[in-house]
C-alpha positions as CSV (number, residue, x, y, z in Angstrom):
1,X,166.9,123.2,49.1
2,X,166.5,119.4,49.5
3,X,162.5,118.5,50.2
4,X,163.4,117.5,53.5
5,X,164.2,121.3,54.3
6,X,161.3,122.4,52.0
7,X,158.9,120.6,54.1
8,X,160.5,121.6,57.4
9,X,159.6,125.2,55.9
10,X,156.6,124.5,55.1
11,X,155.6,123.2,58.5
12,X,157.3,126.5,60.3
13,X,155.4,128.6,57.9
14,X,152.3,126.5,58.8
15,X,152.6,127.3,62.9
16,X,153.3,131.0,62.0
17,X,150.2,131.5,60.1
18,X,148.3,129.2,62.7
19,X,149.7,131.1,65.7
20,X,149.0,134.9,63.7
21,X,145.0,133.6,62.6
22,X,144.8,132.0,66.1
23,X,141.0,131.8,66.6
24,X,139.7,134.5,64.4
25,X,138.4,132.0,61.9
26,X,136.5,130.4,64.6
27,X,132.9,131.7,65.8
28,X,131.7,134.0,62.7
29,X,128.1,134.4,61.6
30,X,126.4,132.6,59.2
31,X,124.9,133.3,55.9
32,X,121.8,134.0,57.6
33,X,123.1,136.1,60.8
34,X,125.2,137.9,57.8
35,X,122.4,139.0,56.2
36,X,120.8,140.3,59.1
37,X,124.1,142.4,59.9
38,X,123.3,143.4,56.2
39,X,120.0,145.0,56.9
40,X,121.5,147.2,59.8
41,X,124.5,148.1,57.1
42,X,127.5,145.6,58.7
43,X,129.1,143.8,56.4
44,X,130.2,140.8,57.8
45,X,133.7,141.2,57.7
46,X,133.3,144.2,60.5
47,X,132.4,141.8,63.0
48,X,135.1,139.1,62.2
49,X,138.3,139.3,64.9
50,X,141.3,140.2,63.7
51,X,144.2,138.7,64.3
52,X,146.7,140.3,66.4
53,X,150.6,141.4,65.5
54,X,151.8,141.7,62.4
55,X,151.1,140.0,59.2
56,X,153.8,136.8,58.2
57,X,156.3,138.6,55.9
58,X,155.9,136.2,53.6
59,X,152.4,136.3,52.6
60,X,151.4,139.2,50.2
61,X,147.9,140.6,51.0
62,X,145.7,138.4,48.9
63,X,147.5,135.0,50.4
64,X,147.1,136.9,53.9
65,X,143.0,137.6,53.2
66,X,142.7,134.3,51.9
67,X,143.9,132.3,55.1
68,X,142.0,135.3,56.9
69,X,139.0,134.5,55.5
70,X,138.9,131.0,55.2
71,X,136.7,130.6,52.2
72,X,134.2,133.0,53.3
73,X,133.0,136.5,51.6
74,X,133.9,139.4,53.1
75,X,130.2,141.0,53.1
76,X,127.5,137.9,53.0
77,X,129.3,134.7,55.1
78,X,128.5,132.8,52.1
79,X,131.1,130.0,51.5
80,X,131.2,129.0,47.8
81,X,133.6,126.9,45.2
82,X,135.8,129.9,44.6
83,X,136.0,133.7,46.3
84,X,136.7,136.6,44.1
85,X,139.7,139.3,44.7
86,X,137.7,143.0,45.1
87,X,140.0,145.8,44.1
88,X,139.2,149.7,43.9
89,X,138.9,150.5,40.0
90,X,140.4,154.2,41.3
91,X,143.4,152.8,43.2
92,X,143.7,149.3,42.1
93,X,144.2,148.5,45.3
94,X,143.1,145.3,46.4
95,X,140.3,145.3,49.0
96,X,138.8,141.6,50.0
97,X,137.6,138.7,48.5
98,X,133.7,138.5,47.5
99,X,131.8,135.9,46.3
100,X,130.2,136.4,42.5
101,X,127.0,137.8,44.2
102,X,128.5,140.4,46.0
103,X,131.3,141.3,43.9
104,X,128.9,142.3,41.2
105,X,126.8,144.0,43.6
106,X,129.6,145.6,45.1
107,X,130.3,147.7,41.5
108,X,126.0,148.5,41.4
109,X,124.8,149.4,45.0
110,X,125.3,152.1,47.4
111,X,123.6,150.3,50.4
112,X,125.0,150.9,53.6
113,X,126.9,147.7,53.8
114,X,128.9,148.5,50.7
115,X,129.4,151.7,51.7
116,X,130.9,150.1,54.6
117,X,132.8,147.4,53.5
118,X,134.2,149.7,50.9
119,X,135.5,152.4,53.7
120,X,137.1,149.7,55.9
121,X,137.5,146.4,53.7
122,X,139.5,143.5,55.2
123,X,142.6,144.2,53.4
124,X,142.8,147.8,55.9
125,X,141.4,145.6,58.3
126,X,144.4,143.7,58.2
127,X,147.0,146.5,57.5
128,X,147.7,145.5,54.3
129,X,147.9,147.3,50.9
130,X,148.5,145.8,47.5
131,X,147.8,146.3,44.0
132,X,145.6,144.5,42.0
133,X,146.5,143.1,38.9
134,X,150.6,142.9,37.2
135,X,152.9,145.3,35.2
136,X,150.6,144.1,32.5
137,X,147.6,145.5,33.3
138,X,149.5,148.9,33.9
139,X,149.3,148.7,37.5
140,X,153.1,149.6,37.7
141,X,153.0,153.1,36.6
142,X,153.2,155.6,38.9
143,X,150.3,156.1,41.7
144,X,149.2,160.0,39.3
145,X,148.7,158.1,36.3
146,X,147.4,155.0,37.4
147,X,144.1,157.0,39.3
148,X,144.2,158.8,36.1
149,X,143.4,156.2,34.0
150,X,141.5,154.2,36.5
151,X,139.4,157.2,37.0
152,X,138.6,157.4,33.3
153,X,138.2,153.5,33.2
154,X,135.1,153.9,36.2
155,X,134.1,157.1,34.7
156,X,133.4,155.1,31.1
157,X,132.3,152.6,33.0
158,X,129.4,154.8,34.6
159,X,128.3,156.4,31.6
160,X,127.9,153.0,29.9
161,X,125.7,151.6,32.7
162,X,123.9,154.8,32.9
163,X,123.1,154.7,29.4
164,X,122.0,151.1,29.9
165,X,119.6,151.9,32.7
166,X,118.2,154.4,30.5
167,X,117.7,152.8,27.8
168,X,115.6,150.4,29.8
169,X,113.7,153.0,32.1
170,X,115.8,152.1,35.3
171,X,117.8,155.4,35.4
172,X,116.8,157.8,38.2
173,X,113.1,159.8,38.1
C-alpha cells in the first residue's frame, strides 16, 4: 500500500467513525453533574447516547470505547492524562475505561453506581465483548478454565484485603 492509499484509508475510516459517534460525544455532564448522578446511583456513562448501528468492523472494543468516550471515565466525567481499561477479574472481559480514582474504587465499593456501571458497562452498552489482556496472561484458554482461575485469582484477592481490613479494624462489626 503506497501512503497515498494509506491516507485515503485513513480518511474513510475517519468519516466512518465520525458518521457511527455522530453526536453522542457532544452534550454529557460534567464532573460535577456526574457526581450528582453518583449520589442517586447513575454512573455517568448510563446517561451518555449511544451511537446508533453497528460498530466499524475494524475497531476492536477498547479502540471502539476509546473514540466512544472521548477521554472521559465511564462513571465520574472526569477527563484526565490517561483512562484506564476495566475488565471483570471473573470473565476477563473488558468493561470501560476508568480513571485511576474510580478504577480502584471500582475493585473496593459496592455503591449503587458501581453496582450499576458494573451490570451495564459501556462495552454492553456498545455491543461489544472482548477479552482483557493476551495469550500471555492466559486469557486464551478456554471460557471453564479461565472463570476458574479468575475466580480463584478474586477469591485470593478478597481474603488478602479482608485480612488487611482486619488487621487494621476496618473489617465489618
Amino acid at each position: 500500500m503506497t501512503i497515498s492509499e494509506a491516507l485515503k484509508e485513513a480518511r474513510r475510516r475517519d468519516a466512518v467513525e465520525l458518521e457511527w459517534l455522530g453526536t453522542t460525544t457532544q452534550g454529557r455532564p460534567d464532573f460535577a453533574a456526574a457526581e450528582l448522578l453518583d449520589r442517586q446511583g447513575i454512573p455517568s456513562c448510563h446517561v451518555w447516547r449511544v451511537p446508533e448501528g453497528d460498530v466499524p468492523p475494524y475497531l476492536s472494543a477498547t479502540q471502539a470505547l476509546r473514540r466512544w468516550q472521548d477521554g472521559a471515565c465511564a462513571m465520574c466525567s472526569a477527563r484526565p492524562n490517561r483512562l484506564l481499561v476495566d475488565h471483570c477479574h471473573r470473565s476477563g472481559l473488558i468493561r470501560g475505561l476508568l480513571c485511576t480514582s474510580c478504577n480502584t474504587a471500582e475493585g473496593l465499593q459496592d455503591a449503587p453506581s458501581f453496582a450499576a456501571y458494573r451490570s451495564r458497562p459501556p462495552a454492553v452498552l456498545l455491543g461489544m465483548e472482548e477479552q482483557y489482556g493476551s495469550a500471555w496472561d492466559g486469557f486464551a484458554q478456554t471460557s471453564t478454565d479461565r472463570a476458574e482461575r479468575n475466580a480463584a485469582r478474586v477469591d485470593a484477592a478478597e481474603a488478602l484485603f479482608r485480612g488487611i481490613t482486619n488487621r487494621f479494624g476496618l473489617g465489618e462489626k
